[in-house]
TORDRENDO-23804 format. One record per residue: residue in three letters; x, z, y of N, C-alpha, C in turn. Coordinates in steps of 0.1 Angstrom, whole numbers, always signed. Layout:
! residues N
<node type="ALA" n_east="X" n_up="Z" n_north="Y" ca_east="X" ca_up="Z" ca_north="Y" c_east="X" c_up="Z" c_north="Y"/>
...
END
This chain:
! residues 65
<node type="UNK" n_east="-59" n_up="-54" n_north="-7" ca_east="-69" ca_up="-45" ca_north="-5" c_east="-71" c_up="-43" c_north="+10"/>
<node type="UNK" n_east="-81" n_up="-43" n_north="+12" ca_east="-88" ca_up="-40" ca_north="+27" c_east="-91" c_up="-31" c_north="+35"/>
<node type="UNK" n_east="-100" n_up="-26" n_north="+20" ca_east="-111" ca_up="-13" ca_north="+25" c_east="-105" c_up="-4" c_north="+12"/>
<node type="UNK" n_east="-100" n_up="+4" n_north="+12" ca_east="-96" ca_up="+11" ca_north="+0" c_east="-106" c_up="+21" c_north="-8"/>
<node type="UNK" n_east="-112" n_up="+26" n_north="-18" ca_east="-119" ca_up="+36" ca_north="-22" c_east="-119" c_up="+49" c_north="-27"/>
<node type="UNK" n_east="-123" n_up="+60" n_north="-30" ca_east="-113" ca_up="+68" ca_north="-30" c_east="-108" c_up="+68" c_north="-46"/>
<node type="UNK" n_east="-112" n_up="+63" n_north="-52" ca_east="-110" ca_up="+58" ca_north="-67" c_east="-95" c_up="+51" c_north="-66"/>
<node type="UNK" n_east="-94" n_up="+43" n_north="-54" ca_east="-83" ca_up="+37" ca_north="-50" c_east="-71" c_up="+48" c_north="-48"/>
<node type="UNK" n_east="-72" n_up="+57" n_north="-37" ca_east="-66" ca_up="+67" ca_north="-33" c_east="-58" c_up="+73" c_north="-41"/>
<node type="UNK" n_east="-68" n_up="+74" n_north="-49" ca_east="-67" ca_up="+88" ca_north="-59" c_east="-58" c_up="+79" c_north="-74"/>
<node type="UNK" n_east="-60" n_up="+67" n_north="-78" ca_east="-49" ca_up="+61" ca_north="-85" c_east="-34" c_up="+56" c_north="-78"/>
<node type="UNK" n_east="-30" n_up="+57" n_north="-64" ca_east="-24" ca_up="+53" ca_north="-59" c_east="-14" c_up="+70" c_north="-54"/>
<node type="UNK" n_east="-25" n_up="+77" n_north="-56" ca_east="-16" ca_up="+92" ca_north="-53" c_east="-13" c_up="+98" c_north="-65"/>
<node type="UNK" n_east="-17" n_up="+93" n_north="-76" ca_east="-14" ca_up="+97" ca_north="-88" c_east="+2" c_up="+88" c_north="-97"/>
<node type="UNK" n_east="-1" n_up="+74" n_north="-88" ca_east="+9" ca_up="+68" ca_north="-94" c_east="+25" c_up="+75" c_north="-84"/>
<node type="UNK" n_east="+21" n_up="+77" n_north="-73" ca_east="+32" ca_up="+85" ca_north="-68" c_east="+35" c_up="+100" c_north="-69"/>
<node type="UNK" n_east="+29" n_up="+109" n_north="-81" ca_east="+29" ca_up="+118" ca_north="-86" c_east="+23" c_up="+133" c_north="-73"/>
<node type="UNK" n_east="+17" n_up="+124" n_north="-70" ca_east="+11" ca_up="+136" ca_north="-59" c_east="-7" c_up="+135" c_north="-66"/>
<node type="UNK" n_east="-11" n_up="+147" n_north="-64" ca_east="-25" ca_up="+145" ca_north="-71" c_east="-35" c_up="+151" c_north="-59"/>
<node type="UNK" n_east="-47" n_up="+147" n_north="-58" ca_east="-55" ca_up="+149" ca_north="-45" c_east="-70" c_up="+150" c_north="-55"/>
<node type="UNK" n_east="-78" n_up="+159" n_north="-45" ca_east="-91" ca_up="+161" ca_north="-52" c_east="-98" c_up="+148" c_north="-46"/>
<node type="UNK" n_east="-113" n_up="+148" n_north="-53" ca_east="-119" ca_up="+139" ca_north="-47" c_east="-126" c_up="+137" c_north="-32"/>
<node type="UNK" n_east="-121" n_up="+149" n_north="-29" ca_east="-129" ca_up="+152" ca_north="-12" c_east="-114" c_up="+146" c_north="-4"/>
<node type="UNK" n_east="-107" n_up="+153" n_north="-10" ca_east="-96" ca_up="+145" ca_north="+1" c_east="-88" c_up="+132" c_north="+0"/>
<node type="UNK" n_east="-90" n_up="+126" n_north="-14" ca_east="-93" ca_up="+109" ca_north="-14" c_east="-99" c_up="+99" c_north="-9"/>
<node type="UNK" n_east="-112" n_up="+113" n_north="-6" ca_east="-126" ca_up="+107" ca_north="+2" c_east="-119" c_up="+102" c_north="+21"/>
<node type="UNK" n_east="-114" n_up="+113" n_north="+25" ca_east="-111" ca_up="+117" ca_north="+36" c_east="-99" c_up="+103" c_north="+39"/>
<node type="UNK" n_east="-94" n_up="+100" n_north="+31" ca_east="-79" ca_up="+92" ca_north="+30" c_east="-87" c_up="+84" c_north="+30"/>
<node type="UNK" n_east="-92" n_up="+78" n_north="+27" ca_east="-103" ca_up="+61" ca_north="+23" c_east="-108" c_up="+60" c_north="+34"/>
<node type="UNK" n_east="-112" n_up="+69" n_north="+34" ca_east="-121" ca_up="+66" ca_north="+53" c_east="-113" c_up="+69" c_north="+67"/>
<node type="UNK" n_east="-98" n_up="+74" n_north="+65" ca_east="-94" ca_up="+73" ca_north="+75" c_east="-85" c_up="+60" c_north="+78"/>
<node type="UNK" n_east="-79" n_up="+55" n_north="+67" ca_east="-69" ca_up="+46" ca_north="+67" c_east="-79" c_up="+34" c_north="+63"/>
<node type="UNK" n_east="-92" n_up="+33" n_north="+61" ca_east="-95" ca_up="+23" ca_north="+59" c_east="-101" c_up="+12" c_north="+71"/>
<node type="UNK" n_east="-104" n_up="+13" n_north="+85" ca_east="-102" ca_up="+10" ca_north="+93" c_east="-87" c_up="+2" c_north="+96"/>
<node type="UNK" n_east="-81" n_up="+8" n_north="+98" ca_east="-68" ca_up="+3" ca_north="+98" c_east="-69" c_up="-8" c_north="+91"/>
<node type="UNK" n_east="-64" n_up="-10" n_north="+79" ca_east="-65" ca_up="-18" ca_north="+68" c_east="-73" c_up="-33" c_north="+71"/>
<node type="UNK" n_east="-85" n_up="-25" n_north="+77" ca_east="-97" ca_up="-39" ca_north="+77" c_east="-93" c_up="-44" c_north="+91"/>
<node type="UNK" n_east="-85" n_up="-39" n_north="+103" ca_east="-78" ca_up="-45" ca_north="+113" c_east="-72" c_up="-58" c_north="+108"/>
<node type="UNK" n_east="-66" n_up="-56" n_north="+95" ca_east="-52" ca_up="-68" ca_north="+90" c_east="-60" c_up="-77" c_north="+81"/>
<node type="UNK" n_east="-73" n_up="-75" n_north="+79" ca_east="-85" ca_up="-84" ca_north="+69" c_east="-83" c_up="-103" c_north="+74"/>
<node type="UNK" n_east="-84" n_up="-99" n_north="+84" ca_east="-78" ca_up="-119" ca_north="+86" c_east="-68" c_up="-126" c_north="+84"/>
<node type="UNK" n_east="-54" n_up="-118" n_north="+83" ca_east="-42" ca_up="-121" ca_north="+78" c_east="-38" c_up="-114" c_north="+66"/>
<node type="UNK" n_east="-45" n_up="-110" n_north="+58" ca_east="-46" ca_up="-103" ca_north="+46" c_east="-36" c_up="-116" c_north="+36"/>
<node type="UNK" n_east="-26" n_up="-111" n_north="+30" ca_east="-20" ca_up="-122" ca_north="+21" c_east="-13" c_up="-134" c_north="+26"/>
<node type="UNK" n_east="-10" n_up="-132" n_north="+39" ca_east="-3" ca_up="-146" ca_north="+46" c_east="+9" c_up="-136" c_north="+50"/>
<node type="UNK" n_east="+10" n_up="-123" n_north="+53" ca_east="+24" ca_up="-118" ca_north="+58" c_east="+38" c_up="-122" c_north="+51"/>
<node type="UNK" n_east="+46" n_up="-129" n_north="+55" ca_east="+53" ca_up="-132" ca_north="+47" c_east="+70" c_up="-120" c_north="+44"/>
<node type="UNK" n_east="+65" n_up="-110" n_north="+42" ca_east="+71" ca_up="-103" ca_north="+38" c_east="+71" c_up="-97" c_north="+24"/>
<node type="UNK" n_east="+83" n_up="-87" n_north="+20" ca_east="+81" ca_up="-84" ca_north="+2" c_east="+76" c_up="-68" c_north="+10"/>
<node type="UNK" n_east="+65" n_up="-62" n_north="+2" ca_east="+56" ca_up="-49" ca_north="+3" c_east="+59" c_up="-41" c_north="-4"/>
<node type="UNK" n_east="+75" n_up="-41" n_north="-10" ca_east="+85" ca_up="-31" ca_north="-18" c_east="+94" c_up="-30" c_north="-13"/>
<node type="UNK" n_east="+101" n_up="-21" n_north="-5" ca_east="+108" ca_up="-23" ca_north="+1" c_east="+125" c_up="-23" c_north="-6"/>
<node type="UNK" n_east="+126" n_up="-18" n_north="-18" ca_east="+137" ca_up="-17" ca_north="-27" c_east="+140" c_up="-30" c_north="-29"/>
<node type="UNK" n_east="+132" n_up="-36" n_north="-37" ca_east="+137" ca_up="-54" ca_north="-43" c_east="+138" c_up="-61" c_north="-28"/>
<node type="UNK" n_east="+132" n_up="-57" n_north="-17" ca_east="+142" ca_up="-65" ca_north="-4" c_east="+161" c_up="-62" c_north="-7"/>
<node type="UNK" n_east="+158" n_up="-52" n_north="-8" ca_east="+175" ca_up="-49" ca_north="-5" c_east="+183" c_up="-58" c_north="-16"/>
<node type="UNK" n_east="+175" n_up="-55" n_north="-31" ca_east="+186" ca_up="-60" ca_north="-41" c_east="+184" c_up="-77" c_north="-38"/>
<node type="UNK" n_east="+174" n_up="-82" n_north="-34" ca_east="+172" ca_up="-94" ca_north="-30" c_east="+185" c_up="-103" c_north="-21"/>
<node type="UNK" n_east="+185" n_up="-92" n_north="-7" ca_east="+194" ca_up="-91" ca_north="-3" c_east="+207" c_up="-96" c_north="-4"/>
<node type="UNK" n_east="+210" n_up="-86" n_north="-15" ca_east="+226" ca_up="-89" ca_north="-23" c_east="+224" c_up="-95" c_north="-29"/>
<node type="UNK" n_east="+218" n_up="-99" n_north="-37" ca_east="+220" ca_up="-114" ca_north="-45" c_east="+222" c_up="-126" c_north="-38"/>
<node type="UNK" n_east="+219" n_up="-128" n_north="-21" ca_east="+222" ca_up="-135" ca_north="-16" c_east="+236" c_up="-136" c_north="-10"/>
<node type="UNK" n_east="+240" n_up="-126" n_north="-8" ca_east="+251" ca_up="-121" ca_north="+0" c_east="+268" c_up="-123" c_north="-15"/>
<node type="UNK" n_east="+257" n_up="-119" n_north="-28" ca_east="+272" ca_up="-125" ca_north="-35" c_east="+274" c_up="-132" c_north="-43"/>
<node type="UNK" n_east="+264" n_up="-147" n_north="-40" ca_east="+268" ca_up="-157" ca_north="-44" c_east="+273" c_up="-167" c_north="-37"/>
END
């Protein structure tokens, strides 16, 4: 995702059990969406995991075999 919407926002603050009206979804979409479209060229080439938990158990699965 790029440009986020606040439809975005607002299922993504919902899935983290925080709930937000639609004015301030609005407000989140348009502040962080800038940002976002900075990283639009390298979008899906970062070669990192974007969970940062399954890094760690990842981790250890390397470490004890």
């Amino acid at each position: 995702m790029t440009k986020p919407t606040p439809q975005n926002v607002s299922a993504m603050a919902e899935a983290a059990g925080v709930s937000v009206d639609k004015e301030t979804a609005t407000r989140i979409a348009n502040s962080i969406g800038p940002a976002l479209e900075g990283f639009a060229a390298i979008a899906g080439t970062l070669p990192f995991d974007l969970e940062p938990a399954s890094y760690v158990v990842v981790q250890h699965l390397k470490v004890t075999r």
